[in-house]
ROBATI-844820 format. One record per residue (C-alpha): residue number from 1; residue in three letters; y, z, x. Coordinates in steps of 0.25 Angstrom, whole numbers, plus 5000, padded with zeros to 4 digits. Each point is the difference from the previous one (the first is absolute). Example, Ala and Ser with C-alpha at 12.3 -4.5 7.8 and 13.67 -1.06 7.14 Angstrom:
BEGIN
<1 "ALA" <4982 5031 5049>>,
<2 "SER" <5014 4998 5006>>,
***
This chain:
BEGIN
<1 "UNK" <4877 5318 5132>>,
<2 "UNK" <5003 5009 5008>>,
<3 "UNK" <5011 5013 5000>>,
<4 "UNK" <5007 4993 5012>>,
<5 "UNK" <5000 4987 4993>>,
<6 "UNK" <5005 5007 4988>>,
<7 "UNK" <5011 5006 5007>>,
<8 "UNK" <5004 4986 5007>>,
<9 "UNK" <4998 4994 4986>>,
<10 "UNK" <5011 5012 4994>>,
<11 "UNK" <5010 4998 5013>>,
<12 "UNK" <5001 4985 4997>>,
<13 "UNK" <5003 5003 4984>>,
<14 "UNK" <5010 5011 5004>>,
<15 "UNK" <5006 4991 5010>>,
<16 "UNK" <5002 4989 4990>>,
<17 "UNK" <5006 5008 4990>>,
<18 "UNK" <5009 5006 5011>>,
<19 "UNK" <5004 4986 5002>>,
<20 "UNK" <5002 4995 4987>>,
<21 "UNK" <5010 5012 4997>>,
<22 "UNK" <5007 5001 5013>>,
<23 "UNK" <5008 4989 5005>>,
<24 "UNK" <5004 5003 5012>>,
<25 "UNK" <4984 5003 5000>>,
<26 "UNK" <4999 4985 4996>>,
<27 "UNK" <5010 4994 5010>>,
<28 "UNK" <4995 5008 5012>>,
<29 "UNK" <4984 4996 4998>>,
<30 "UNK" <5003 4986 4999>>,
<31 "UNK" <5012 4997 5011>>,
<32 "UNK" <4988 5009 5010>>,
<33 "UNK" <4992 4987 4996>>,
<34 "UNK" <5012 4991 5009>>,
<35 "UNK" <5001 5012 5009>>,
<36 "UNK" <5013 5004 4995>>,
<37 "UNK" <5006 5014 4996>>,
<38 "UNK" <5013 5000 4990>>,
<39 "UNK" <5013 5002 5007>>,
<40 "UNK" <5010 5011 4996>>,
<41 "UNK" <5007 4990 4991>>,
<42 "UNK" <4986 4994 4994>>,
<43 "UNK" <4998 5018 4995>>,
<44 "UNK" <5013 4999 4994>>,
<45 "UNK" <4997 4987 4992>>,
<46 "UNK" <4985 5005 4997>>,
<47 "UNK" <5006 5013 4996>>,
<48 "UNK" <5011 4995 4993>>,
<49 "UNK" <4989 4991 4990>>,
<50 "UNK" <4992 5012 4999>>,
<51 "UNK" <5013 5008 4994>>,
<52 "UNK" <5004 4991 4992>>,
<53 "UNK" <4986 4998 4994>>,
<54 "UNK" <4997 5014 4997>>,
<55 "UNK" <5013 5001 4994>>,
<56 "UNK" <5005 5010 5012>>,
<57 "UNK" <5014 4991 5001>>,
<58 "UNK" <5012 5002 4991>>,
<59 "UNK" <4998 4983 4997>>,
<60 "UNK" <4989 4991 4997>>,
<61 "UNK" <5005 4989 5008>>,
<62 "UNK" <5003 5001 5015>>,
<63 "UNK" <5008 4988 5010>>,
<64 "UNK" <4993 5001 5014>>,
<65 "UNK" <5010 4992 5009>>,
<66 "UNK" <4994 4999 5014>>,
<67 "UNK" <5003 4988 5013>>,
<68 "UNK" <4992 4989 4999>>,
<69 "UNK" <4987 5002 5008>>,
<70 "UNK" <4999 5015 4995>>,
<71 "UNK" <4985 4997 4993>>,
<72 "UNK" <5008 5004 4986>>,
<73 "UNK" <4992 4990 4994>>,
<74 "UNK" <4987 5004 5004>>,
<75 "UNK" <5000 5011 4995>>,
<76 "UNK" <5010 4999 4987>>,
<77 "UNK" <4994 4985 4995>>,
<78 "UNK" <4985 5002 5008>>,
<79 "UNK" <4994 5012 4999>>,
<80 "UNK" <5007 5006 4989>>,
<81 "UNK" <4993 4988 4990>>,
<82 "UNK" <4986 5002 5005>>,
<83 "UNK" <4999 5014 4998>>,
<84 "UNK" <5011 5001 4987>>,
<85 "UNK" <4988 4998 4991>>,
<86 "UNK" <4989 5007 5004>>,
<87 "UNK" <4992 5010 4991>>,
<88 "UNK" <5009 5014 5005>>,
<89 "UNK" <5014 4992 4998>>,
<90 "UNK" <5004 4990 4989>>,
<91 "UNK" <4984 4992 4998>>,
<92 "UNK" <5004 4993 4986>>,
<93 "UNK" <5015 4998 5005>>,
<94 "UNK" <5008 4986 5006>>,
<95 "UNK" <5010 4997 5012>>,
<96 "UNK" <5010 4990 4999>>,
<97 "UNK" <5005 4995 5015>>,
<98 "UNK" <5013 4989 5001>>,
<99 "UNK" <5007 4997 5014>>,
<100 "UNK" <5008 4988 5000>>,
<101 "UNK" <4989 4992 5005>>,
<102 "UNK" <4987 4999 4991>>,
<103 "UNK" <4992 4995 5013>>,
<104 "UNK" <5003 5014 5008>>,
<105 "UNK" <4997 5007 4988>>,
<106 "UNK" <4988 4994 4996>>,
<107 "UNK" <4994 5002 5016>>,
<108 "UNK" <5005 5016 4997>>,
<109 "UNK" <4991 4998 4989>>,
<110 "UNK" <4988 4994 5006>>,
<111 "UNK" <4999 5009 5009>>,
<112 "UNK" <5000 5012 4992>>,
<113 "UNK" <4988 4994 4992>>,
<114 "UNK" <4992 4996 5012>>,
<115 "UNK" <5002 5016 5003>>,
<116 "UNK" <4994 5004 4987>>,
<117 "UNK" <4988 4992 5001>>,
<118 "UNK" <5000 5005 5015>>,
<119 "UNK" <5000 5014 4996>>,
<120 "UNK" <4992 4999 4988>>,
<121 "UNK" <4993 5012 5002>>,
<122 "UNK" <5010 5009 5004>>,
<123 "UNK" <5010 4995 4991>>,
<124 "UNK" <4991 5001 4987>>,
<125 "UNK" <5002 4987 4996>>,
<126 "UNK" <5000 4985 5002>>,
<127 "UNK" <5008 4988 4997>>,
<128 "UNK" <4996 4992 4988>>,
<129 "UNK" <4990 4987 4998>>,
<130 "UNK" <5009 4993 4991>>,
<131 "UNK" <5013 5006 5005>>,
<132 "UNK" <5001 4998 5015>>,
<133 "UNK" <5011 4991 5003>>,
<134 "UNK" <5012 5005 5011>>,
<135 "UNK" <5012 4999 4990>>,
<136 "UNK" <4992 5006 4988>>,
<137 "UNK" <4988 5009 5002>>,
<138 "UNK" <4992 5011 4993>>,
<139 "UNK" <4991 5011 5003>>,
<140 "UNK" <4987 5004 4994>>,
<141 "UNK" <5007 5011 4994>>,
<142 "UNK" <5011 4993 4992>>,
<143 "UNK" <5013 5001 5010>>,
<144 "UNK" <5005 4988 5007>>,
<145 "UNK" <5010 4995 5006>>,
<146 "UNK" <5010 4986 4998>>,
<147 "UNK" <5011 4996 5010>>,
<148 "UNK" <5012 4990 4996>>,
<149 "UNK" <5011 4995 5006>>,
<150 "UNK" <5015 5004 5000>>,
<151 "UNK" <5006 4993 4989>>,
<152 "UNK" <4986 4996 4994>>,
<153 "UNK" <4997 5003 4985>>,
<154 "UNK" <4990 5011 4998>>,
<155 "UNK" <4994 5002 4987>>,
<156 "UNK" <4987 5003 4993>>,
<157 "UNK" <4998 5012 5011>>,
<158 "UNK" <5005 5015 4999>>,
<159 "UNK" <4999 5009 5013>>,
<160 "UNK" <5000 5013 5003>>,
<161 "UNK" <5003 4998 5015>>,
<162 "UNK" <5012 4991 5003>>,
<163 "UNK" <5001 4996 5015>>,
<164 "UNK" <5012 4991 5005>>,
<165 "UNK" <4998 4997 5014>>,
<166 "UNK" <5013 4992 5007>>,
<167 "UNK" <5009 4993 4989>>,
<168 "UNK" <5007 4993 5008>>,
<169 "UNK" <4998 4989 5010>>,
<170 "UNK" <5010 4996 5009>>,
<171 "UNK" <5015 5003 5004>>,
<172 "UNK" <5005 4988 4993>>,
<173 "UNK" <4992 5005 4985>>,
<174 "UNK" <5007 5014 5002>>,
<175 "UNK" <5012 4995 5001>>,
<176 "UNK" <5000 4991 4988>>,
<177 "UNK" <5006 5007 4987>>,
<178 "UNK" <4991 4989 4993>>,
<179 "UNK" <4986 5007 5004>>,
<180 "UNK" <5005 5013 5002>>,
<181 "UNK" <5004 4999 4983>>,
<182 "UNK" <4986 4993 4999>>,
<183 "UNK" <4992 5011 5006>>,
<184 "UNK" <5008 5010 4992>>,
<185 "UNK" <4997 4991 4986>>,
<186 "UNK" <4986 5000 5006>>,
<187 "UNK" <4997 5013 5002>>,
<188 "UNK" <5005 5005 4987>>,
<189 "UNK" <4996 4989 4991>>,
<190 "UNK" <4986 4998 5006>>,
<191 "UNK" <4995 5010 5009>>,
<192 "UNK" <5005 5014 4994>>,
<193 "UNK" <4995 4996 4986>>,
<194 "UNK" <4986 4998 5006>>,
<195 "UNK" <4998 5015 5004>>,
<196 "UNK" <4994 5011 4991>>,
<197 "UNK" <5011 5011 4994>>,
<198 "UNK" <4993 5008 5012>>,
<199 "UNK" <4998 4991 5009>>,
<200 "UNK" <5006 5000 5016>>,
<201 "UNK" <5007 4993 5009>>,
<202 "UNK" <5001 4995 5015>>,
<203 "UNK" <5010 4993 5006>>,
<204 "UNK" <4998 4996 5015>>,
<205 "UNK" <5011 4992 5006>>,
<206 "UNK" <5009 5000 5012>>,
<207 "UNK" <5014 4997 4996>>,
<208 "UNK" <5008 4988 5002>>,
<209 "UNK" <5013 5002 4990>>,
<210 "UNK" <5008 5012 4994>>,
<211 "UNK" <4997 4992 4986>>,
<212 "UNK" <4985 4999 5001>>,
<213 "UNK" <4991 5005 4990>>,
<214 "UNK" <4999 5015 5007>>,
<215 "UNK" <5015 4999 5001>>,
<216 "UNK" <5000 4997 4987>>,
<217 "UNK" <4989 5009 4995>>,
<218 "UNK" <5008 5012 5007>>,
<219 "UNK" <5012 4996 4995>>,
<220 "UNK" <4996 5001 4986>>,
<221 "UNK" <4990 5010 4999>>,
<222 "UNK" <4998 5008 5014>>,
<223 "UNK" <4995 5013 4993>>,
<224 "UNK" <4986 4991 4995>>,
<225 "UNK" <4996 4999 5014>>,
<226 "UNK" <4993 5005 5014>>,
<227 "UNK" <5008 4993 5010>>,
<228 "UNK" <4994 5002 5015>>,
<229 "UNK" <5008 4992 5011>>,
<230 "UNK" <4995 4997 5014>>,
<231 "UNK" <5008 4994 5009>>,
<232 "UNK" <4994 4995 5014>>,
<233 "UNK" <5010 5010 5006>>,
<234 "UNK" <5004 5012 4995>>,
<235 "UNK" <5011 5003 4992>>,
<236 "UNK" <5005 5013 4995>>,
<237 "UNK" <4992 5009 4993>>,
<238 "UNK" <4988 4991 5003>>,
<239 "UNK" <4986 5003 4992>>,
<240 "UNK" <4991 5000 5010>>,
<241 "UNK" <5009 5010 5008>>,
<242 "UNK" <5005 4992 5012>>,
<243 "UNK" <5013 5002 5007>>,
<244 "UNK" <5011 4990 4995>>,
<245 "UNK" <5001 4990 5008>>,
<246 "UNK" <5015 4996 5007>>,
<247 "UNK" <5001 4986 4995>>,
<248 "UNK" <5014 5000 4997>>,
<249 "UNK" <5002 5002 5015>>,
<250 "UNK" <4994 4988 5004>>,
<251 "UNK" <5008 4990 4992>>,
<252 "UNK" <5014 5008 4998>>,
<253 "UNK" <5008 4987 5005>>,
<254 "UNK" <5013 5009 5002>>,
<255 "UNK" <4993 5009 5010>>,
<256 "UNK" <4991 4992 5008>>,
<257 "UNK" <4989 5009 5009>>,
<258 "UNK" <4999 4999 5016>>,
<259 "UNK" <4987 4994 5004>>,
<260 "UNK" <4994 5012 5004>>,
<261 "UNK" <5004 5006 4986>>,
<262 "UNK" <4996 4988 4994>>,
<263 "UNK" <4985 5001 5006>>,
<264 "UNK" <5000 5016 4996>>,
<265 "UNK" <5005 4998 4985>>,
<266 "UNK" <4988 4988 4999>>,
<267 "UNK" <4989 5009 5005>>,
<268 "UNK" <5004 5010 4990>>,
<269 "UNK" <5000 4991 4987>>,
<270 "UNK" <4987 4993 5006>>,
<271 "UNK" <4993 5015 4999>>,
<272 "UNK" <5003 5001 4986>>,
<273 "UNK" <4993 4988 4997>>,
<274 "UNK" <4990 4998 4987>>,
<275 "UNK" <4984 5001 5004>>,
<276 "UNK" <5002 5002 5016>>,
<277 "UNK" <4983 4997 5000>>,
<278 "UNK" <5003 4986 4994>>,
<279 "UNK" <5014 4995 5003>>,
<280 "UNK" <5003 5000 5016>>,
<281 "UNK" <5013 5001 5006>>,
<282 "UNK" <5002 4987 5004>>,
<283 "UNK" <4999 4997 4985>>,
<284 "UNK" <5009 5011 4996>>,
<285 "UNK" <5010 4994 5011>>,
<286 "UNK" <4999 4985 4993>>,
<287 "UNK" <5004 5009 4987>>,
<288 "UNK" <5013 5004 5005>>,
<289 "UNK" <5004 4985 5005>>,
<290 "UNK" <4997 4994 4986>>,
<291 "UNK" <5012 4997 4991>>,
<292 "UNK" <5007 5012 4994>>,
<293 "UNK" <4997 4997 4987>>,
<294 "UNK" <4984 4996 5003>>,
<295 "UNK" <5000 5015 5007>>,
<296 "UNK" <5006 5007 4990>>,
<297 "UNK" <4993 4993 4987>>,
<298 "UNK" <4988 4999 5005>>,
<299 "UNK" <4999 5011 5010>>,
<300 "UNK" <5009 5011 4995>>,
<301 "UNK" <4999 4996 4985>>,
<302 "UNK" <5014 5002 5000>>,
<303 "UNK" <5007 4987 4993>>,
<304 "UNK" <5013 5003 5005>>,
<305 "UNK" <5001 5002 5017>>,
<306 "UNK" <5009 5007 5005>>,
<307 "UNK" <5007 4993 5009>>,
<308 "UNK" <4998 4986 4990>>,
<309 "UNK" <4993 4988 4999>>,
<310 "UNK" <5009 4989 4997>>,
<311 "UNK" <5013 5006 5002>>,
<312 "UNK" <5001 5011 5012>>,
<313 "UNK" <5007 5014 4998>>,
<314 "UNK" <5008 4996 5015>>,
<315 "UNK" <5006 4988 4991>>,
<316 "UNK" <5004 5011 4989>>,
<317 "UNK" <5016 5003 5006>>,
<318 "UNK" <5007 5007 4990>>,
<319 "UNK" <5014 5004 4999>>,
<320 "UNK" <5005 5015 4995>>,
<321 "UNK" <5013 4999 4992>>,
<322 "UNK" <5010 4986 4994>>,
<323 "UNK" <5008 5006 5012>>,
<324 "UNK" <4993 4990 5010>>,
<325 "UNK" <5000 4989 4992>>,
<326 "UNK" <5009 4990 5004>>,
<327 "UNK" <5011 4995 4990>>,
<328 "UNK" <5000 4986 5001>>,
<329 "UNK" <4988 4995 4993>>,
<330 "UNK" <4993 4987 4996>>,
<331 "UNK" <4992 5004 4987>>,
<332 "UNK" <4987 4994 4994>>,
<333 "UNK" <4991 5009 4991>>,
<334 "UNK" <4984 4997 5001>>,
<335 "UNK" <4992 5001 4988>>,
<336 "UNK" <4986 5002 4992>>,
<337 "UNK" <4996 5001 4986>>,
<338 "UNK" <4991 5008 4992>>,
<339 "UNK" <5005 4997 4985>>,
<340 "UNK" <4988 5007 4994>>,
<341 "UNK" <5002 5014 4995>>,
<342 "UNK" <4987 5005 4999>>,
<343 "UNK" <4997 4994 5013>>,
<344 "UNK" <4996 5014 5009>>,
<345 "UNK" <4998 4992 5013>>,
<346 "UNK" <5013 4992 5002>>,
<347 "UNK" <5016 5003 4999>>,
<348 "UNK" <5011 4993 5000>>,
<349 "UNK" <5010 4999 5013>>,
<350 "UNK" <5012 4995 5003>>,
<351 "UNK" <5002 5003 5015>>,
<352 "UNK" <5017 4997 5006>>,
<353 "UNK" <5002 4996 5015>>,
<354 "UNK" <5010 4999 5006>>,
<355 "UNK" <5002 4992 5015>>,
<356 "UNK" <5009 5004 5009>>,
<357 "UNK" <5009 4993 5012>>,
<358 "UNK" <4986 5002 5011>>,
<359 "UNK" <4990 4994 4989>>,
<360 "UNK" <4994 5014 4996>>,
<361 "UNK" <4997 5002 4985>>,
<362 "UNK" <5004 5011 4995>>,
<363 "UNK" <4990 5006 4987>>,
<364 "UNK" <5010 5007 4991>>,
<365 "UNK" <4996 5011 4993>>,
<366 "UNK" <5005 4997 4986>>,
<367 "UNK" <4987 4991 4997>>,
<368 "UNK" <4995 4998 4987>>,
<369 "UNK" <4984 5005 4998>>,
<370 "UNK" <4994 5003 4988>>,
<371 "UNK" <4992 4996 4989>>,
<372 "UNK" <5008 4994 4990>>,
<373 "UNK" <5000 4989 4989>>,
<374 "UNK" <5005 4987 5001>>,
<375 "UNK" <5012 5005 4993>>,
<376 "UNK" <5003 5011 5009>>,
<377 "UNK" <4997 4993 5013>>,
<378 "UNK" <5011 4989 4995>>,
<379 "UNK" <5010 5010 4999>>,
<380 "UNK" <4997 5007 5013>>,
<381 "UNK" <5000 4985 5006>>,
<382 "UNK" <5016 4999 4995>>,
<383 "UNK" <5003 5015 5005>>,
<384 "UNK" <4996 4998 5011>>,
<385 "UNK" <5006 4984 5002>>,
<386 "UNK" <5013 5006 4995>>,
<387 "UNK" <5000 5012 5011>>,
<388 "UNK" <4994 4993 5012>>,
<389 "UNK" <5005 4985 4999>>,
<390 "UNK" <4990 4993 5005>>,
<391 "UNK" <5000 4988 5006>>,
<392 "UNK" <4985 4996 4998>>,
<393 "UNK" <4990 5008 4990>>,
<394 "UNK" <4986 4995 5003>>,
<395 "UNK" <4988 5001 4990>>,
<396 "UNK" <4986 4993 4999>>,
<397 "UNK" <5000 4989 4993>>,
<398 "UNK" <4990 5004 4988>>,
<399 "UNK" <5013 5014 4996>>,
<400 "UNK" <5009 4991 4999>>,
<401 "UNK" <4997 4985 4995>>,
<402 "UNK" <4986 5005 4995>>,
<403 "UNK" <5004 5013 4993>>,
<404 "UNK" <5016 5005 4999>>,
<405 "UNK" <5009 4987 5001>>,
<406 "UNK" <5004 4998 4987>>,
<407 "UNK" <5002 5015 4995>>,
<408 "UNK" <5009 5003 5014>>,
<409 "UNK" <5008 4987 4998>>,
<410 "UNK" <5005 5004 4985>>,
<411 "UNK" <5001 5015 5008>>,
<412 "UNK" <5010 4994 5010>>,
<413 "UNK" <5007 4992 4991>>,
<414 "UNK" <5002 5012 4990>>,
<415 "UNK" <5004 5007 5012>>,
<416 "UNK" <5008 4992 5008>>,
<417 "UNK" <4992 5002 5013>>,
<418 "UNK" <4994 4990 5007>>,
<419 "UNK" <4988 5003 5010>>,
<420 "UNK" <4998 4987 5012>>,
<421 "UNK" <4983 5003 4998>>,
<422 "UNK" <4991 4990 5009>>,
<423 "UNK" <4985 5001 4997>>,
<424 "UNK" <4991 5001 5012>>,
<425 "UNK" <4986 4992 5000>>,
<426 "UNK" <4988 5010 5000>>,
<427 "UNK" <4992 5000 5011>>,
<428 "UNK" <4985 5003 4997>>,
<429 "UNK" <4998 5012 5008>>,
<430 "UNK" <5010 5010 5002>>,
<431 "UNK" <5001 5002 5013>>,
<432 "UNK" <5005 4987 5004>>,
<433 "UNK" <5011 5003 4989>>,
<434 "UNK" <5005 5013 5007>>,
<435 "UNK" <4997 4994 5014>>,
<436 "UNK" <5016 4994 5002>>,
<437 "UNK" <5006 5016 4996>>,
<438 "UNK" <4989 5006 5010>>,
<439 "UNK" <5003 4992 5010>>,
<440 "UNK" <5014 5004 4999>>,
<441 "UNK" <4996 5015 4998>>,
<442 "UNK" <4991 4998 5013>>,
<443 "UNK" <5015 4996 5008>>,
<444 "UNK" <5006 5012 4996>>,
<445 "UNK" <5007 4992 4990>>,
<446 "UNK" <4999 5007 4987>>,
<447 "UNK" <5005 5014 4996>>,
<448 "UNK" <4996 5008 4990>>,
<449 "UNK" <5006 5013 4991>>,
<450 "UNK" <4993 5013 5003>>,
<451 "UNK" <5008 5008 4991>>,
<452 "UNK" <4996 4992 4988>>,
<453 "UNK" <4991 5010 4991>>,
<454 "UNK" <4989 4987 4998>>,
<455 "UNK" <5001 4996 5014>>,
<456 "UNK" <4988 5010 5004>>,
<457 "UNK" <4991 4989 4990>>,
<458 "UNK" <5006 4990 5005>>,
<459 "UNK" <4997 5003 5015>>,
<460 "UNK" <4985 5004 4994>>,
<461 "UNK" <4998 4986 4993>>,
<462 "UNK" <5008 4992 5011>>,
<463 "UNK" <4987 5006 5011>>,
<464 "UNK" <4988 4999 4989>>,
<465 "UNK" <5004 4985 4998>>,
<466 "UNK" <4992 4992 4997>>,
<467 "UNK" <4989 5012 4997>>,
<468 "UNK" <5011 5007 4991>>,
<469 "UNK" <4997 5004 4985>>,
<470 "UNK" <5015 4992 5000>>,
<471 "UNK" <5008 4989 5007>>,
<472 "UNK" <5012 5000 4991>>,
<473 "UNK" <5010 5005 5009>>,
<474 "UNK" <4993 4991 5010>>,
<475 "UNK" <5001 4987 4992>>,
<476 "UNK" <5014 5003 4998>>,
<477 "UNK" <5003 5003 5015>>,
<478 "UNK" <4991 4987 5003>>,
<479 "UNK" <5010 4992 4991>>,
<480 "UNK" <5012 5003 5008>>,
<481 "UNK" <4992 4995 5013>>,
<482 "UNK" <4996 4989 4993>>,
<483 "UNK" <5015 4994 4995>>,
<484 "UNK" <5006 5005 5013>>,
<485 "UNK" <4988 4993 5008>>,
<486 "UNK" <5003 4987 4991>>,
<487 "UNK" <5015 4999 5004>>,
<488 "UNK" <5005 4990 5010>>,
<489 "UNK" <5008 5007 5012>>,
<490 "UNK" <5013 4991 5000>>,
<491 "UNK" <5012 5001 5012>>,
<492 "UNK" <5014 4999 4995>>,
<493 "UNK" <5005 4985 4997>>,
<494 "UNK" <5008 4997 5009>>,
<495 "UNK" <5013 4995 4996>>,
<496 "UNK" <5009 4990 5008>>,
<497 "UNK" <5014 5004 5002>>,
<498 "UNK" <5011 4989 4993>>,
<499 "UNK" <5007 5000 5012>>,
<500 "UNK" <5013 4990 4991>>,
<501 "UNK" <4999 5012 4990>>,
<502 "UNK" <5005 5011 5010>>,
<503 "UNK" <5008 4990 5008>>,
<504 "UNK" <5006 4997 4986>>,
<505 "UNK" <4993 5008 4989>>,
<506 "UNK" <5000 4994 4987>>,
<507 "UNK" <5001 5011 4989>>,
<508 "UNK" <4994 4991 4988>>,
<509 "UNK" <4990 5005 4989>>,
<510 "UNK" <4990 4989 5005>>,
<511 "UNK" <5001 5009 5015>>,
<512 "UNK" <4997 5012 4992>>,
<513 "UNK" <4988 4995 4992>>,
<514 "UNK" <4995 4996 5014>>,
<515 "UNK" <5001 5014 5006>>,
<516 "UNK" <4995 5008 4988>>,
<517 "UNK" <4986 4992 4999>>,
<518 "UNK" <4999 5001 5013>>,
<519 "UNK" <5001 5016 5001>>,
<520 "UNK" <4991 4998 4986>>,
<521 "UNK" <4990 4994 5009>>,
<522 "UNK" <5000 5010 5011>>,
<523 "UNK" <4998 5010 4992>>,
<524 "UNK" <4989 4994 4994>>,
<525 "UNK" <4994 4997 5014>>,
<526 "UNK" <5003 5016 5005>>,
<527 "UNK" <4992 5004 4987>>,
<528 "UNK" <4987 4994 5004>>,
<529 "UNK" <5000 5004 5016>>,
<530 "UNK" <4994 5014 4997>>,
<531 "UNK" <4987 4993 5004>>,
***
């Protein structure tokens, strides 16, 4: 053989290993195979894995939140597997990948093992005769890799590398405080106990509600985790060091732009874009036409939009002092339950409205919101039965009849306070129960306290709805649209004159009986004509 040879044969070998122990080295020799060349954001990924692994990063588990379309996966779920176990890394050592679908997963996972017996030779390794299957496969060397699904049992596996690609699937599952809880339970009854002591962790994911399991992650323990956030458009202090883009201009409904202003601010959010070479600017345009809340979940991985999904800040009118409320008031009070103590995620609220003359509903700012006990949130209901006088308290049906009713009526009793409480029906999503209050907040036709000290989270959970990590305000809120939208509008009765009584008006008790239940029923009448 000769010294050229040699020195081809000893290029190749050093190659390799350089390969095997870089991975950016990895990622960039095989994306040159589809004539690609990893973007800004794709660095930031590849170098963020390469950190974490060499122990350079604070954590050993890192979130990686990104737009859909942003190749995350490729190279977080793809080429991080086929090159995780080869002989310079973790050679003897298992992955463990979950998204909530098992067939994405396992295709992530087929893929990855095609590469190692692609890359054979420059990975120093191959994928095993008696263990090739895409959901569960092993190398030569002893690692492997396994793949479940969200909410799956996993057992009989422990894993060094744990990779959780997209835990949730649609708008409707983020929303649902069932699967939310159920991915929670999930990941720390099954997925976390599956890890080694020393093991690390990947979450890739968009968001889609302030309660997810990132929010939730966060929430409890933000010090165990390298967060990096890319929004398709740039927002302040952005990681890749572009310049924040003026979005709130674009869709700040108080202060609408001119056309010629409106074409200038679109430009300039279009140019801060996410991975110019891939996504065009007709596609960043289509981004800003989407849904607030499709923009800002997906896009900006920002669960709670500025300006609101559901309900808009414009609707948001807020009053400055008890001075400009009127005094003459029809009262109802608008209510939700959350009986559990220990219950972190829901409180209690019990939420006065008073309507006036031109039908506007006036929020007080003496409401009720904590988290209390069943015995508490009884006494706080009479306090505040006894101050307001309301006409009509409206509850769900499953506080009342399916939870409080007996212990408030010996409350009442003992008491001598009476509450007139109607339960509402559920409706099985909660935006059709808030509808009838938004669309009277849309009108203009709803007024709330600014000066209150929780209104600043009320206004916050009222614009995340239904993203929010709470909706107890808004559940309270929704009940007084719900009972108002319920009532009949009625006109006056009209009472015919007794033109023998004022030609020659008998003054007998039977006359006055008469009169009174009449006046009875008109006031009965004027009370249900707020609607």
């Amino acid at each position: 053989m000769s010294l050229g040879q040699l020195n081809s044969m000893a290029g190749r070998e050093l190659s390799r290993r350089l390969v095997r122990k870089s991975f950016e080295g990895w990622c960039r020799y095989r994306m040159a195979k589809v004539d690609r060349i990893p973007a800004l954001h794709h660095l930031m990924i590849i170098h963020t894995i390469e950190r974490l692994l060499r122990g350079e990063l604070p954590t050993r588990n890192a979130m990686l939140l990104m737009p859909p379309g942003a190749a995350k996966s490729t190279y977080t779920s793809k080429l991080l597997p086929a090159w995780f176990c080869n002989p310079e890394q973790y050679p003897r050592e298992l992955m463990l990948a979950c998204s909530y679908n098992k067939p994405l997963v396992q295709g992530f996972g087929r893929e990855a093992r095609d590469m190692v017996n692609e890359e054979r030779e420059v990975l120093g390794m191959t994928v095993s005769d008696t263990a090739s299957a895409s959901d569960d496969w092993r190398t030569n060397l002893g690692g492997g890799y396994f793949c479940a699904g969200i909410n799956a049992g996993i057992a009989g596996h422990r894993a060094l590398l744990g990779l959780i690609d997209d835990y949730m699937g649609t708008e409707e599952d983020a929303d649902s405080d069932t699967i939310r809880e159920k991915n929670w339970q999930w990941y720390w009854n099954d997925f976390f106990p599956r890890l080694l002591p020393h093991g690390f962790q990947f979450i890739i994911a968009n968001r889609r509600n302030e309660d997810d399991l990132v929010g939730r992650l966060l929430a409890k323990e933000p010090e165990r985790w390298t967060l990096i956030k890319l929004p398709f458009f740039a927002g302040p202090n952005d990681p890749l060091g572009r310049k924040a883009a003026p979005l709130s201009l674009l869709f700040d409904e108080d202060n609408p732009l001119s056309p010629e202003a409106l074409e200038t601010v679109q430009k300039a959010v279009i140019d801060t874009r996410l991975w110019p070479e891939w996504f065009t600017e007709e596609q960043a345009r289509v981004v800003l036409t989407m849904p607030a809340r499709t923009r800002s979940c997906l896009y900006q991985q920002e669960p709670t939009p500025e300006e609101g999904t559901f309900f808009k800040k414009a609707s948001l009118v807020e009053y400055k002092s008890m001075a400009e409320v009127p005094d003459l008031l029809r009262m109802y009070v608008g209510s939700d339950y959350a009986l559990h103590q220990d219950d972190l995620h829901d409180y209690t609220c019990f939420l006065p409205g008073g309507m006036d003359a031109q039908g506007v509903l006036w929020i007080l700012p003496d409401w009720f919101w904590e988290q209390v006990n069943t015995l508490t949130a009884c006494k706080e209901m009479l306090k505040m039965a006894r101050r307001r006088k309301p006409i009509v308290w409206w509850a769900g049906k499953e506080n009342i009849t399916g939870s409080i009713a007996p212990f408030l009526q010996v409350m009442m009793r003992e008491e001598n306070t009476y509450i007139s409480i109607e339960e509402l029906s559920e409706a099985k999503h909660k935006e059709a129960k808030a509808q009838p209050i938004k669309a009277r907040m849309d009108a203009k036709m709803v007024r709330f306290p600014s000066f209150v000290p929780g209104w600043d989270e009320a206004r916050k959970q009222l614009l995340a709805f239904p993203g929010g990590t709470h909706d107890d305000f808004v559940d309270a809120l929704a009940k007084l649209g719900q009972g108002l939208g319920q009532m009949v509008r009625a006109r006056a009765p009209v009472i015919e004159p007794n033109l023998t009584a004022i030609i020659n008006p008998r003054l007998t008790m039977k006359w006055m009986k008469e009169q009174s239940e009449r006046r009875d029923r008109m006031n009965r009448c004027l009370a249900i004509r707020d609607n």
